[in-house]
PyMOL Python script that loads the backbone (N, CA, C, O; Angstrom):
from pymol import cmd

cmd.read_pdbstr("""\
ATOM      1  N   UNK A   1      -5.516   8.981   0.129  1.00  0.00           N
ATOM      2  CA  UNK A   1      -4.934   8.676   1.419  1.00  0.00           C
ATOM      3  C   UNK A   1      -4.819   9.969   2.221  1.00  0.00           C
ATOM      4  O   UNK A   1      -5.022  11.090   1.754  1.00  0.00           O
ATOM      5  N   UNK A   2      -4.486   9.706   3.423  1.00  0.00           N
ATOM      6  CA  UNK A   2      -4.995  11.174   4.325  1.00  0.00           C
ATOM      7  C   UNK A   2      -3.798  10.367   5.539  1.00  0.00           C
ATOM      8  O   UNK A   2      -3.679   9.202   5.917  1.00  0.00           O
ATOM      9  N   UNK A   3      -2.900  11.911   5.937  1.00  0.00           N
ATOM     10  CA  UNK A   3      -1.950  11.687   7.080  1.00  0.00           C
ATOM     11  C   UNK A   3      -2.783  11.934   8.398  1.00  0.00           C
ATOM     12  O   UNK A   3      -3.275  13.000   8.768  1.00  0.00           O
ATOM     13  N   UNK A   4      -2.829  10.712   9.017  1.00  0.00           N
ATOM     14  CA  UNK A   4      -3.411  10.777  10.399  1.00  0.00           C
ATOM     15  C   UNK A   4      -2.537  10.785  11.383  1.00  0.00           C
ATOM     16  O   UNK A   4      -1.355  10.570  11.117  1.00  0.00           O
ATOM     17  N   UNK A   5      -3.038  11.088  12.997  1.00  0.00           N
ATOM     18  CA  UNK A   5      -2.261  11.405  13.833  1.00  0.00           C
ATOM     19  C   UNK A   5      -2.601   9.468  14.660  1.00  0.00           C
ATOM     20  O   UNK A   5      -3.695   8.919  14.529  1.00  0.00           O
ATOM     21  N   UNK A   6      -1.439   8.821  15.402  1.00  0.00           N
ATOM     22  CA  UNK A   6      -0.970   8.096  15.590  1.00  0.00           C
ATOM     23  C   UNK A   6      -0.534   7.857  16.558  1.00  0.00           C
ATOM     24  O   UNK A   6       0.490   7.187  16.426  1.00  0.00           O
ATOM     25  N   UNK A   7      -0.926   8.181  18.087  1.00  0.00           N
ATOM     26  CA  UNK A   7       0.077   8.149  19.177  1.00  0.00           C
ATOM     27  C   UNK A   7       0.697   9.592  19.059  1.00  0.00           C
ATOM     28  O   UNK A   7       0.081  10.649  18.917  1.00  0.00           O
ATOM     29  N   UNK A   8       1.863   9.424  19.137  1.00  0.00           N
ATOM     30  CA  UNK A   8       2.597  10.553  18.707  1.00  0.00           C
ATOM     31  C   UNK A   8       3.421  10.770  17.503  1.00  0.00           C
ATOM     32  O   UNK A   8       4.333  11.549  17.225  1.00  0.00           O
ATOM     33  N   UNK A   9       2.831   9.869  16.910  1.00  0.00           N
ATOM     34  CA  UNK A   9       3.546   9.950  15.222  1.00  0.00           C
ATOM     35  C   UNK A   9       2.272  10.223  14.383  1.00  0.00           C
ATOM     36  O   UNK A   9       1.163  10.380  14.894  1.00  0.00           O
ATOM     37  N   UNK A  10       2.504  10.265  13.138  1.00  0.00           N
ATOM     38  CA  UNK A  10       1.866  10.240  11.813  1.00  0.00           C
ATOM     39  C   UNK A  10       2.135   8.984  11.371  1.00  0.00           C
ATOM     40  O   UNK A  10       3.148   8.285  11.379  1.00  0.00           O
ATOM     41  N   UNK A  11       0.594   8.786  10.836  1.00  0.00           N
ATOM     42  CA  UNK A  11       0.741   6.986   9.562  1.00  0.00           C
ATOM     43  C   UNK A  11      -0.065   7.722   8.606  1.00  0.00           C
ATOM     44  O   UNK A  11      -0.671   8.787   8.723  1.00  0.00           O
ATOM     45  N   UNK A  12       0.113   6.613   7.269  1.00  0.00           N
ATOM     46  CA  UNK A  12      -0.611   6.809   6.311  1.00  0.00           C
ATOM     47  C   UNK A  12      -1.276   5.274   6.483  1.00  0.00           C
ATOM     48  O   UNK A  12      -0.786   4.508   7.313  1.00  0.00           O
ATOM     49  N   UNK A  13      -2.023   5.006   5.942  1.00  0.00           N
ATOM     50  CA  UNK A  13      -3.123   3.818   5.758  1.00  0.00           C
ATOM     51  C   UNK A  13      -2.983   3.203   4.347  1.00  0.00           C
ATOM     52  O   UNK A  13      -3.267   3.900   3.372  1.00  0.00           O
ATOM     53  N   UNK A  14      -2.548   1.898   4.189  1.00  0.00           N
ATOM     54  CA  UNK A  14      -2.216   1.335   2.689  1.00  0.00           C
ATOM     55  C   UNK A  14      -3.206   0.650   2.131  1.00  0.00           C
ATOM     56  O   UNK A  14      -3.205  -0.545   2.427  1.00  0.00           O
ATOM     57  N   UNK A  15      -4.098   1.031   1.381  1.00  0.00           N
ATOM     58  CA  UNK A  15      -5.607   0.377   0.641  1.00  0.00           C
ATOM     59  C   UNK A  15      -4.806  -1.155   0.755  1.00  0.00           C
ATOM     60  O   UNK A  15      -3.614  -1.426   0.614  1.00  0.00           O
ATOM     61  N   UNK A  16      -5.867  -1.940   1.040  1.00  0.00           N
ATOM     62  CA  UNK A  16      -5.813  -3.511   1.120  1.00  0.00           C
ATOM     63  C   UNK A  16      -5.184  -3.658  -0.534  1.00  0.00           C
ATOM     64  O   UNK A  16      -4.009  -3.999  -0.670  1.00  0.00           O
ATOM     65  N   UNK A  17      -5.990  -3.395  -1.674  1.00  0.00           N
ATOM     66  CA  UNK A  17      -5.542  -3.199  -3.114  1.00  0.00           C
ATOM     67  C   UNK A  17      -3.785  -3.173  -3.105  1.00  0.00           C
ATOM     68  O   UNK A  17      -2.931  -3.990  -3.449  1.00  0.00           O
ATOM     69  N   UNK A  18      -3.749  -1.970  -2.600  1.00  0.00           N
ATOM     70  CA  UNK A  18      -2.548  -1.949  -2.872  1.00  0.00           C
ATOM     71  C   UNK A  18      -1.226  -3.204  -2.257  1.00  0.00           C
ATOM     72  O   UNK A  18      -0.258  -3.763  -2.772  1.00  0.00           O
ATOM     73  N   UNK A  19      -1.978  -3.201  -0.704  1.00  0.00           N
ATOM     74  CA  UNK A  19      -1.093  -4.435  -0.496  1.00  0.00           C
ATOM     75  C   UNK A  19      -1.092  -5.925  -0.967  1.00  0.00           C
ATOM     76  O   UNK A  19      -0.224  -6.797  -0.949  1.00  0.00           O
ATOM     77  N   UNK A  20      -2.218  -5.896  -1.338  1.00  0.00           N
ATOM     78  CA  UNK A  20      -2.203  -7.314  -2.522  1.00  0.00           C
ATOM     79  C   UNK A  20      -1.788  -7.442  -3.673  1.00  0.00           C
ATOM     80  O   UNK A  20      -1.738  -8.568  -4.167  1.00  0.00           O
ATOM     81  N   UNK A  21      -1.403  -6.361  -4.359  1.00  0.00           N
ATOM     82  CA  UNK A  21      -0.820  -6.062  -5.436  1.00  0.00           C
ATOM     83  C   UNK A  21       0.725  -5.933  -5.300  1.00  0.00           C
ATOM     84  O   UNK A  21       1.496  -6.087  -6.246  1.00  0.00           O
ATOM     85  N   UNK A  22       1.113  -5.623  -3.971  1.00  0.00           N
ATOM     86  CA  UNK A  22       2.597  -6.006  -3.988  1.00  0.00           C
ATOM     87  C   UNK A  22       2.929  -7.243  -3.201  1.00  0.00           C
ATOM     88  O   UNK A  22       4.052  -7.589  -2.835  1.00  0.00           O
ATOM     89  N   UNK A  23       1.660  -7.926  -2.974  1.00  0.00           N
ATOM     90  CA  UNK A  23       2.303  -9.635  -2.360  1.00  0.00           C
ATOM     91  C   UNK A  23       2.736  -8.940  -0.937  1.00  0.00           C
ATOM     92  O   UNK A  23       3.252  -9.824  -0.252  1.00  0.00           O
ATOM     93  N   UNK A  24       2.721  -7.826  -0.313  1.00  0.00           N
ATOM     94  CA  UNK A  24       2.837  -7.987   1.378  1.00  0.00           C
ATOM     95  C   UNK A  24       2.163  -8.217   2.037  1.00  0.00           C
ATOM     96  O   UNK A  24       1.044  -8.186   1.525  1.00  0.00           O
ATOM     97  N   UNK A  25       2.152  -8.566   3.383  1.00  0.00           N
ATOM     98  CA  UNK A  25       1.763  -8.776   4.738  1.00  0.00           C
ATOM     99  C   UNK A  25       2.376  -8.051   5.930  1.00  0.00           C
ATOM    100  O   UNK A  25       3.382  -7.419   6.252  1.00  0.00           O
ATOM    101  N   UNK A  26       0.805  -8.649   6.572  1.00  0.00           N
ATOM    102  CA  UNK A  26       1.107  -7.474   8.030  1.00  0.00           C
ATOM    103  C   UNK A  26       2.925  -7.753   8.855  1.00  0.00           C
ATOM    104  O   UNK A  26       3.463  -8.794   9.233  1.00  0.00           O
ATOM    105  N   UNK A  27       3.245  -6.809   8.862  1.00  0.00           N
ATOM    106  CA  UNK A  27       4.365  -7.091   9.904  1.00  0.00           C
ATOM    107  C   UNK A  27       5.625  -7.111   8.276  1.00  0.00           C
ATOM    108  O   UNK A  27       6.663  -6.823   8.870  1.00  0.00           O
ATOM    109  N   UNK A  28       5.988  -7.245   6.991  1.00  0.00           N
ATOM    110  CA  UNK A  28       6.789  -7.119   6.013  1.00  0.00           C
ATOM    111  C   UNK A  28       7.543  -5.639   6.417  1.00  0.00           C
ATOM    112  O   UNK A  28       6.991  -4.680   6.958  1.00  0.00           O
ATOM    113  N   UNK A  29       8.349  -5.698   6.177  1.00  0.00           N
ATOM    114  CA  UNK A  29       9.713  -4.740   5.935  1.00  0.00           C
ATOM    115  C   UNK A  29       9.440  -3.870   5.185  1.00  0.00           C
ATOM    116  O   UNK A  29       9.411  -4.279   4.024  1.00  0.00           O
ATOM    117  N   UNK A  30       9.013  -1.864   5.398  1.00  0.00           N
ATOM    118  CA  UNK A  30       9.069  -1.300   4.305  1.00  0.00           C
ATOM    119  C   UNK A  30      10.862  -0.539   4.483  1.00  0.00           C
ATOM    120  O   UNK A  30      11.627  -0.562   5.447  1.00  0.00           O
ATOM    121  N   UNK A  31      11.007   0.041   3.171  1.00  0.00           N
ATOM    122  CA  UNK A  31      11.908   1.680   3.456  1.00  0.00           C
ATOM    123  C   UNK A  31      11.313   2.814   2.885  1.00  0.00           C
ATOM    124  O   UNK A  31      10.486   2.707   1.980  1.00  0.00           O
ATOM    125  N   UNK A  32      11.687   3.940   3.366  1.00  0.00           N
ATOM    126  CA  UNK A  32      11.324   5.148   2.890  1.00  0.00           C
ATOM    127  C   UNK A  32      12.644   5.869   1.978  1.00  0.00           C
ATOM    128  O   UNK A  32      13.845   5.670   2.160  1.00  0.00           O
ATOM    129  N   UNK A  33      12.060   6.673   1.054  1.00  0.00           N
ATOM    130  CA  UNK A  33      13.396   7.681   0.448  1.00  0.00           C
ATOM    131  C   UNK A  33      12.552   8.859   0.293  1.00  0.00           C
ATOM    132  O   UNK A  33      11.391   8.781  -0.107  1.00  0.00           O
ATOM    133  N   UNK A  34      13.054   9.805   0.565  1.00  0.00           N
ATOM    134  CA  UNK A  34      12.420  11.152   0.449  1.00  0.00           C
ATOM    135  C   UNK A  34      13.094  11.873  -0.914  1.00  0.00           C
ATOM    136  O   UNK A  34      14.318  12.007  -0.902  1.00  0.00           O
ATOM    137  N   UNK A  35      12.299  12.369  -2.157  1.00  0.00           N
ATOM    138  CA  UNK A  35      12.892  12.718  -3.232  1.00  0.00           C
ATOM    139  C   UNK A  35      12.326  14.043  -3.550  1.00  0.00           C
ATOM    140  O   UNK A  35      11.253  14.029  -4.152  1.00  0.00           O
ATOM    141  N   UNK A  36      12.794  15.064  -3.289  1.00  0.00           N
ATOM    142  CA  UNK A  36      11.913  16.349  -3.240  1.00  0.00           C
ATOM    143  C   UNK A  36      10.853  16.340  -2.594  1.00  0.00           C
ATOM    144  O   UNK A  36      10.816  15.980  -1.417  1.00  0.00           O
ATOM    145  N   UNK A  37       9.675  16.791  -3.354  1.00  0.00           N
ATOM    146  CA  UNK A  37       8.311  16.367  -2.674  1.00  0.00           C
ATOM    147  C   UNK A  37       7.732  14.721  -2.385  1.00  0.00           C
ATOM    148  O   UNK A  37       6.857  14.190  -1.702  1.00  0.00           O
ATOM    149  N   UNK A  38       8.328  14.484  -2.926  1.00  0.00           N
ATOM    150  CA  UNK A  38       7.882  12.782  -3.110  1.00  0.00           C
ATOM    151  C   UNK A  38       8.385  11.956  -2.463  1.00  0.00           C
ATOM    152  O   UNK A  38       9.605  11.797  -2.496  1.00  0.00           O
ATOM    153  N   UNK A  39       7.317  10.962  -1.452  1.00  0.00           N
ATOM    154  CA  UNK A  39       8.093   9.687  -0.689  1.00  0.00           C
ATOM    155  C   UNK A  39       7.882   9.025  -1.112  1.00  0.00           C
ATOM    156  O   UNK A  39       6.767   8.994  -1.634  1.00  0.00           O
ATOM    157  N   UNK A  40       8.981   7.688  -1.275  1.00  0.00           N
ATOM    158  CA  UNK A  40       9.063   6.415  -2.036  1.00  0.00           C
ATOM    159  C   UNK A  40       8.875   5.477  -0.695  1.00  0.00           C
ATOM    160  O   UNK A  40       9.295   5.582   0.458  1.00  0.00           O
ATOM    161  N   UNK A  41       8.035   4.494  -1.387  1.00  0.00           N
ATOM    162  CA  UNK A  41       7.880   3.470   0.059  1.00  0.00           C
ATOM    163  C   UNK A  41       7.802   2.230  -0.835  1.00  0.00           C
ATOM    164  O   UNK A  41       6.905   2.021  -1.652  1.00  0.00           O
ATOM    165  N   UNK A  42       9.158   1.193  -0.512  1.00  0.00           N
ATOM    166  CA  UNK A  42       9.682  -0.023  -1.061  1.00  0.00           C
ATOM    167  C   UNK A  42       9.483  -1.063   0.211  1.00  0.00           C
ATOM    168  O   UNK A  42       9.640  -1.071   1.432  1.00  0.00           O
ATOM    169  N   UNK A  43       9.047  -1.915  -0.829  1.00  0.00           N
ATOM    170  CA  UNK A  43       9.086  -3.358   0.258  1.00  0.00           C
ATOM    171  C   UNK A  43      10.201  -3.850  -0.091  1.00  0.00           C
ATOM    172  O   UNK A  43      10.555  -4.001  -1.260  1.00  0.00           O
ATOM    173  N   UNK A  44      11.197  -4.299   1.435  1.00  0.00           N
ATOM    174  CA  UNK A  44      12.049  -5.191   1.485  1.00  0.00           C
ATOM    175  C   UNK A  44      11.798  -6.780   1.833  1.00  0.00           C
ATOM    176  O   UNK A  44      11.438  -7.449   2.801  1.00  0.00           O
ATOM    177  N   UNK A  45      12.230  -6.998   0.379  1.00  0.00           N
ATOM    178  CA  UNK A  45      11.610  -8.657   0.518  1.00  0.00           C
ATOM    179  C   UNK A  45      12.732  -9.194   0.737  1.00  0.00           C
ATOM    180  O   UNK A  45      13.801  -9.141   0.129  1.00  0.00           O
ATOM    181  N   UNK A  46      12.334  -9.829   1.850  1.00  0.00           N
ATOM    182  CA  UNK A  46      13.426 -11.185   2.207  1.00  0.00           C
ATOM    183  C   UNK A  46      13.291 -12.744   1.907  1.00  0.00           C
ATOM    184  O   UNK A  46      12.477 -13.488   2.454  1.00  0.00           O
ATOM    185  N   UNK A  47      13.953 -13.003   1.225  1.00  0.00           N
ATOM    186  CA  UNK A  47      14.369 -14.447   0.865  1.00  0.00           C
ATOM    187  C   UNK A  47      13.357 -15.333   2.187  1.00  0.00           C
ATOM    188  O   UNK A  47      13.408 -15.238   3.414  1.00  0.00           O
ATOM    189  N   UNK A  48      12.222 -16.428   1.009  1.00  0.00           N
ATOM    190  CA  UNK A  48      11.925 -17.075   2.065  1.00  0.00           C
ATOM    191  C   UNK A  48      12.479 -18.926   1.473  1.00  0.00           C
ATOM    192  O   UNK A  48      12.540 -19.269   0.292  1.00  0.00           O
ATOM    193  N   UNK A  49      12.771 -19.726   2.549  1.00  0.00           N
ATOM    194  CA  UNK A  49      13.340 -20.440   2.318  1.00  0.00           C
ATOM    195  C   UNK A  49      12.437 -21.445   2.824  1.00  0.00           C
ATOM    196  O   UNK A  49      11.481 -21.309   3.587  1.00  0.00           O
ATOM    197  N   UNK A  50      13.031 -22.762   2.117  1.00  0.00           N
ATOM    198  CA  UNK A  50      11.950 -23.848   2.366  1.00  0.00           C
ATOM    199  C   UNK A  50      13.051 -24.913   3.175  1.00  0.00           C
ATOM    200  O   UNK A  50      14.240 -24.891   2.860  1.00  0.00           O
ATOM    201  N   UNK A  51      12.575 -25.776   4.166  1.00  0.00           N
ATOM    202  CA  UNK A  51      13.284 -26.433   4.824  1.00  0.00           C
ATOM    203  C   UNK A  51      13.946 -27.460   4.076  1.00  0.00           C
ATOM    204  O   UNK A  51      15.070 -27.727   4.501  1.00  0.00           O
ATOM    205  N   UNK A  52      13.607 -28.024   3.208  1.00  0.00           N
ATOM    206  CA  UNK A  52      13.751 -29.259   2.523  1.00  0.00           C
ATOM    207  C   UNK A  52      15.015 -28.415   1.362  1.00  0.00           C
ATOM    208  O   UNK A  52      16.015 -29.099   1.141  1.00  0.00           O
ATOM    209  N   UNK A  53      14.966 -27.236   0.782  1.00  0.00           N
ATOM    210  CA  UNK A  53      16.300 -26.742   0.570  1.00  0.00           C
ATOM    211  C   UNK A  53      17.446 -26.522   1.574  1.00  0.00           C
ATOM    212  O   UNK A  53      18.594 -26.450   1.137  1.00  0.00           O
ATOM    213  N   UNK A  54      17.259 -26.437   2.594  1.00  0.00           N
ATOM    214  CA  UNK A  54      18.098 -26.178   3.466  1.00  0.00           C
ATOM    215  C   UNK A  54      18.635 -27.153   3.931  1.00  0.00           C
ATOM    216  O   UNK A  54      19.817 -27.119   4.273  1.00  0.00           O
ATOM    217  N   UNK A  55      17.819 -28.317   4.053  1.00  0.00           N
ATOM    218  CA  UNK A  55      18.571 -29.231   4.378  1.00  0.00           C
ATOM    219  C   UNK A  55      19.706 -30.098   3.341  1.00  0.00           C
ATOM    220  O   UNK A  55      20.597 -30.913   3.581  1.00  0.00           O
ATOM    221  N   UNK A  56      19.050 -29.322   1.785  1.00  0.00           N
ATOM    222  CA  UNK A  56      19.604 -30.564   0.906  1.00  0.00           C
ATOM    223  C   UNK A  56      21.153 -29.618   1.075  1.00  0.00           C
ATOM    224  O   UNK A  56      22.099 -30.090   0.444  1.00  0.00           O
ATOM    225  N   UNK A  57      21.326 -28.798   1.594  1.00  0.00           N
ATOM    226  CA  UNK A  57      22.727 -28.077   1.084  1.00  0.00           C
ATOM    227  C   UNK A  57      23.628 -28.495   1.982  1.00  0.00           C
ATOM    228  O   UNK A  57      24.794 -28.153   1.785  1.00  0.00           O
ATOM    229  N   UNK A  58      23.339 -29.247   3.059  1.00  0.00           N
ATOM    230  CA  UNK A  58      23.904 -29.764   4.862  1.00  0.00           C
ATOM    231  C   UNK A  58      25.009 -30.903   3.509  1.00  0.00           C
ATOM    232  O   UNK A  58      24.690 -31.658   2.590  1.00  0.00           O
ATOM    233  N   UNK A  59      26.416 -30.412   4.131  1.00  0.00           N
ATOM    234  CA  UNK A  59      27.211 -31.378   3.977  1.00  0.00           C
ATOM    235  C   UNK A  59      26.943 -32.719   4.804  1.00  0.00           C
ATOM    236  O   UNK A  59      26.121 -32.844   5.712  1.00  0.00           O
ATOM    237  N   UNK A  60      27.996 -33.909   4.193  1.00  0.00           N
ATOM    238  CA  UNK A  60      27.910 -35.086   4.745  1.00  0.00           C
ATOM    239  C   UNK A  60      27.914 -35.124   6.091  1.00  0.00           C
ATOM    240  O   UNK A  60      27.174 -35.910   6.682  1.00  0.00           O
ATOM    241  N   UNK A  61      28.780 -34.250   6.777  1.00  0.00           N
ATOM    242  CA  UNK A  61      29.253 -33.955   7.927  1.00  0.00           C
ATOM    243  C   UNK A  61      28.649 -33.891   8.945  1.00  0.00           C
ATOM    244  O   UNK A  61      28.832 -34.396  10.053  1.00  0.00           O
ATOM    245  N   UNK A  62      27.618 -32.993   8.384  1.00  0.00           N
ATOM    246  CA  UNK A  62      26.231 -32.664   9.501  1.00  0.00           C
ATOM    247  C   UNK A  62      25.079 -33.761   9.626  1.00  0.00           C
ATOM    248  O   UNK A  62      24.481 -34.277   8.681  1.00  0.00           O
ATOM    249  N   UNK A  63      24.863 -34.047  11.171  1.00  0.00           N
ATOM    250  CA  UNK A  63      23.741 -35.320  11.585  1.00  0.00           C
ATOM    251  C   UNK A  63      22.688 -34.989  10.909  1.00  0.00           C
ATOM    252  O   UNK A  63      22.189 -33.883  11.120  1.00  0.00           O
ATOM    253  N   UNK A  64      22.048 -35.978   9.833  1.00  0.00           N
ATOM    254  CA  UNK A  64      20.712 -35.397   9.539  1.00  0.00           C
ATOM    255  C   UNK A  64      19.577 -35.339  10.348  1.00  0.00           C
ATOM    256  O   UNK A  64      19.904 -35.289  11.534  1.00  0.00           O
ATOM    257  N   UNK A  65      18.693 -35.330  10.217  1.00  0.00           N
ATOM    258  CA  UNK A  65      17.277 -35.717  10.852  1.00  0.00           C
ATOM    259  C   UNK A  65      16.773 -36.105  10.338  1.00  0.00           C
ATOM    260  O   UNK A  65      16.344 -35.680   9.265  1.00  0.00           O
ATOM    261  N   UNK A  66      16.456 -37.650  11.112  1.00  0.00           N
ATOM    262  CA  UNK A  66      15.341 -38.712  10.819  1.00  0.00           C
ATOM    263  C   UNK A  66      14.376 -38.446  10.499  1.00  0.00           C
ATOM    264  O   UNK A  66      13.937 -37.517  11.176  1.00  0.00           O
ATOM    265  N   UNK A  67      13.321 -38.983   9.305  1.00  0.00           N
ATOM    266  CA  UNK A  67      12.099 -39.059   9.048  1.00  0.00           C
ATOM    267  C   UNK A  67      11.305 -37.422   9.557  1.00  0.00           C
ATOM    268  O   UNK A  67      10.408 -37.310  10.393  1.00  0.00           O
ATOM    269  N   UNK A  68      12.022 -36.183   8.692  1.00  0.00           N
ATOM    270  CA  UNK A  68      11.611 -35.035   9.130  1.00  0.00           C
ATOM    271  C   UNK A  68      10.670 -34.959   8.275  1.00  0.00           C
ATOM    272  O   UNK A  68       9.653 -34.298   8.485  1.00  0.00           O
ATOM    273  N   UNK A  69      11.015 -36.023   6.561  1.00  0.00           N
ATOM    274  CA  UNK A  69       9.947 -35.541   5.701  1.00  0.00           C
ATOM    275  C   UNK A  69       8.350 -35.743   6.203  1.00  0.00           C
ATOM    276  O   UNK A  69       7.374 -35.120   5.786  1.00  0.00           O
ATOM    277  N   UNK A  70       8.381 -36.820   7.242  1.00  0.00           N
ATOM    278  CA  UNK A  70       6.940 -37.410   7.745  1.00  0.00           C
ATOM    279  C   UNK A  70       6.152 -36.324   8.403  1.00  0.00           C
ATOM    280  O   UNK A  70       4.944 -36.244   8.181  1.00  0.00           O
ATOM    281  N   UNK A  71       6.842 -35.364   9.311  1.00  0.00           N
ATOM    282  CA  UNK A  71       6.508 -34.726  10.529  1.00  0.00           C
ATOM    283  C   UNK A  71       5.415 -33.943   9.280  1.00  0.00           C
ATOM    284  O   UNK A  71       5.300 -33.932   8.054  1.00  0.00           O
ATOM    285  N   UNK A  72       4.671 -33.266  10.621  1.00  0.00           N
ATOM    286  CA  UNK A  72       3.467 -32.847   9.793  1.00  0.00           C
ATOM    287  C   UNK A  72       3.968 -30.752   9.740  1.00  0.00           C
ATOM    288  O   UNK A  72       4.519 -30.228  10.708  1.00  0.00           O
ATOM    289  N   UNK A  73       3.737 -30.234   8.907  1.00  0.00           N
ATOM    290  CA  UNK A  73       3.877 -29.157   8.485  1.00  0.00           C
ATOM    291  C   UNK A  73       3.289 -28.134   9.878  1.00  0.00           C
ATOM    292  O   UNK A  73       2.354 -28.523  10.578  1.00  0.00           O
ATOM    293  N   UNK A  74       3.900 -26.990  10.090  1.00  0.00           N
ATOM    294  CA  UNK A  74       3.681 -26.075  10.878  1.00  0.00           C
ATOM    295  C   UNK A  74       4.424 -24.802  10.965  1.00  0.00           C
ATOM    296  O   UNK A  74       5.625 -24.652  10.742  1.00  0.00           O
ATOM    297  N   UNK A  75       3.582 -23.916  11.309  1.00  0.00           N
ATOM    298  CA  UNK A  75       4.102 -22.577  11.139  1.00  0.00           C
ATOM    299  C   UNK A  75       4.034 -21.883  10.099  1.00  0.00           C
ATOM    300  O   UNK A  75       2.986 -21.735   9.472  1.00  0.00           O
ATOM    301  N   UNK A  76       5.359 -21.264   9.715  1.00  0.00           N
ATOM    302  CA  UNK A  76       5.425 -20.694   8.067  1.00  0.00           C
ATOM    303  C   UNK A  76       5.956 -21.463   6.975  1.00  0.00           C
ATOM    304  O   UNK A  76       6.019 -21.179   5.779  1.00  0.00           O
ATOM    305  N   UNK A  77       6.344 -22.540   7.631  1.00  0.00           N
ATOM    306  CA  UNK A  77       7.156 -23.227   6.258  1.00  0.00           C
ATOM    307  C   UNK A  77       5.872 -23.669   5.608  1.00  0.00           C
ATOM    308  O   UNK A  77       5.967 -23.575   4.384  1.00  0.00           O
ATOM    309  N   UNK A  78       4.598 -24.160   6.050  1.00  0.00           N
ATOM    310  CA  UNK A  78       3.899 -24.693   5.282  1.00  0.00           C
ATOM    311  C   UNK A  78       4.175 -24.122   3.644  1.00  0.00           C
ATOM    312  O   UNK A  78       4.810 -23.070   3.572  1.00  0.00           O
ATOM    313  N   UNK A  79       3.775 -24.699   2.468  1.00  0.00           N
ATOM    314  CA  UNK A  79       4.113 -23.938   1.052  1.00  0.00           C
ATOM    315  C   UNK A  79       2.316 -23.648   0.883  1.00  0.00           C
ATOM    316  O   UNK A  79       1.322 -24.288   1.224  1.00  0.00           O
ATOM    317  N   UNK A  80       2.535 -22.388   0.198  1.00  0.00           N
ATOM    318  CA  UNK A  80       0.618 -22.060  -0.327  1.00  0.00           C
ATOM    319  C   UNK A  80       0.919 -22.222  -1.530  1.00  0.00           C
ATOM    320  O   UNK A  80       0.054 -22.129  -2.401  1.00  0.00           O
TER     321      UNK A  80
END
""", "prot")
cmd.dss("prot")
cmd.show_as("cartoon", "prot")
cmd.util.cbc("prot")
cmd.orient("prot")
């Protein structure tokens, strides 16, 4: 890997390999820690949730929604 210039910052470039090997995608959450010479770069994974859990946790209280199981899938909830 090689530090390139960026606008007015520095990036490094993450081999495709590597990002398939930690399950990220474009636009995922990293952090940095600086440890002497060494930078640590962690993915922050966030909880992804499926609608059909979310709904089962809705007390009695809350109006459900009709026939949501029918509607046709879109966006990110789809499941791969």
């Amino acid at each position: 890997m090689k530090l390139q210039k960026w606008g007015n910052s520095a990036a490094v470039r993450l081999p495709k390999e590597i990002i398939g090997q930690l399950g990220l995608q474009i636009g995922d959450e990293l952090q940095t820690e600086v440890r002497g010479q060494t930078i640590l770069i962690k993915a922050v994974k966030r909880p992804r949730y499926k609608l059909s859990d979310l709904l089962a946790e809705m007390n009695g209280d809350t109006p459900r929604i009709e026939g949501w199981e029918e509607m046709p899938d879109v966006g990110k909830e789809i499941a791969e």
